[in-house]
N, C-alpha and C positions, 0 to 999 in steps of 0.2 A: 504494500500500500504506500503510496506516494503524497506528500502534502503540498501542494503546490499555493505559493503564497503569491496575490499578485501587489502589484505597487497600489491599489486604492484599497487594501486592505483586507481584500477578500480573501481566504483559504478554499482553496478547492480539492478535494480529493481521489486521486486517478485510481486505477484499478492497475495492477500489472506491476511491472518493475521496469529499470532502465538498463538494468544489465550491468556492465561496467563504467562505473562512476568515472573513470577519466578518457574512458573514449567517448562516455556521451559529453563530458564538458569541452573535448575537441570538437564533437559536433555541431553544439549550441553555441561555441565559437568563432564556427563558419561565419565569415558575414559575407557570404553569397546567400543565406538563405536568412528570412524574418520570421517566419513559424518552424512550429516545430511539433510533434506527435509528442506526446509525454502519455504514456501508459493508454489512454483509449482519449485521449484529449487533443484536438489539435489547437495550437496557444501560439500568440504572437508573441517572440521570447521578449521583445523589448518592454512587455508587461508584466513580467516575471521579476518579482524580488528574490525569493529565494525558491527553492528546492529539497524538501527533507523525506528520507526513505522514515519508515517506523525502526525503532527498534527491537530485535529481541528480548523477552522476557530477561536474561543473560546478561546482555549486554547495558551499562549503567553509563547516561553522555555522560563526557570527565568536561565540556568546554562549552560555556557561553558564550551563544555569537550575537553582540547588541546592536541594532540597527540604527539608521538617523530616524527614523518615526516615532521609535522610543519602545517600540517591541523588541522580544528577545527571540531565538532559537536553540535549543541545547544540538549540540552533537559530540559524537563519539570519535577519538583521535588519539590511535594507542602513540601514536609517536609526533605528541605537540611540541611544535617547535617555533615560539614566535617570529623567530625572525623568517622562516620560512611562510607563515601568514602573511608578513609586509610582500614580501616578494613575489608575489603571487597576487594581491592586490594593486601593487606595481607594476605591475605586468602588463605595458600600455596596447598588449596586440590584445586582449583578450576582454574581453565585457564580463565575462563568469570565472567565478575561482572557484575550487573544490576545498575548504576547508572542512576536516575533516571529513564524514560521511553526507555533510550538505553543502550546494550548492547553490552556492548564493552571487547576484549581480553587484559589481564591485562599487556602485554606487550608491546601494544602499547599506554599506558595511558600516561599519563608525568603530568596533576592536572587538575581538577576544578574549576571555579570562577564561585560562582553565581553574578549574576547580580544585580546592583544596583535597589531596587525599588520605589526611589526619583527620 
């Protein structure tokens, strides 16, 4: 299950999966293309804030991702490394970053905090 967030606030939720998370954010990177299929949904990506899969029962997000709107995202990110977050939001060829298991548009980011694990 996919939660697809767009920039006026809406959450929508896709049915299916994306498969691999860094070949689709090559994808949705293309800018030959403005939509895009997200699970049984077809979406004009430039309305796309973020991107988040569900997690397993298992699996606990360790990272806060805070937007400029003033909402949050949690995701999961066994190997958080902030400076690898800048660089990747820097990353002036690409509109979407994959930080950790979500993908989120680089204009709506504002940071990261991962979680304390004490």
């Amino acid at each position: 299950m996919l939660t697809i967030n767009l920039k006026n606030g809406e959450n929508i939720t896709a049915d299916g999966s994306i498969g691999n998370l860094e070949e689709f954010v090559t994808q949705i990177n293309n800018q030959a293309i403005n939509a895009i299929t997200i699970g049984n949904i077809p979406i004009n990506k430039a309305a796309i804030s973020y991107i988040a899969t569900s997690h397993p029962e298992e699996v606990t997000p360790n990272v806060t991702i805070y937007l400029m709107n003033g909402s949050k995202v949690e995701s999961y990110d066994g190997a958080f490394n902030a400076a690898e977050y800048s660089a990747k939001i820097n990353n002036q060829q690409n509109l979407f970053a994959l930080l950790g298991d979500v993908i989120i548009n680089k204009f709506d980011y504002m940071m990261a905090i991962e979680k304390s694990t004490t």
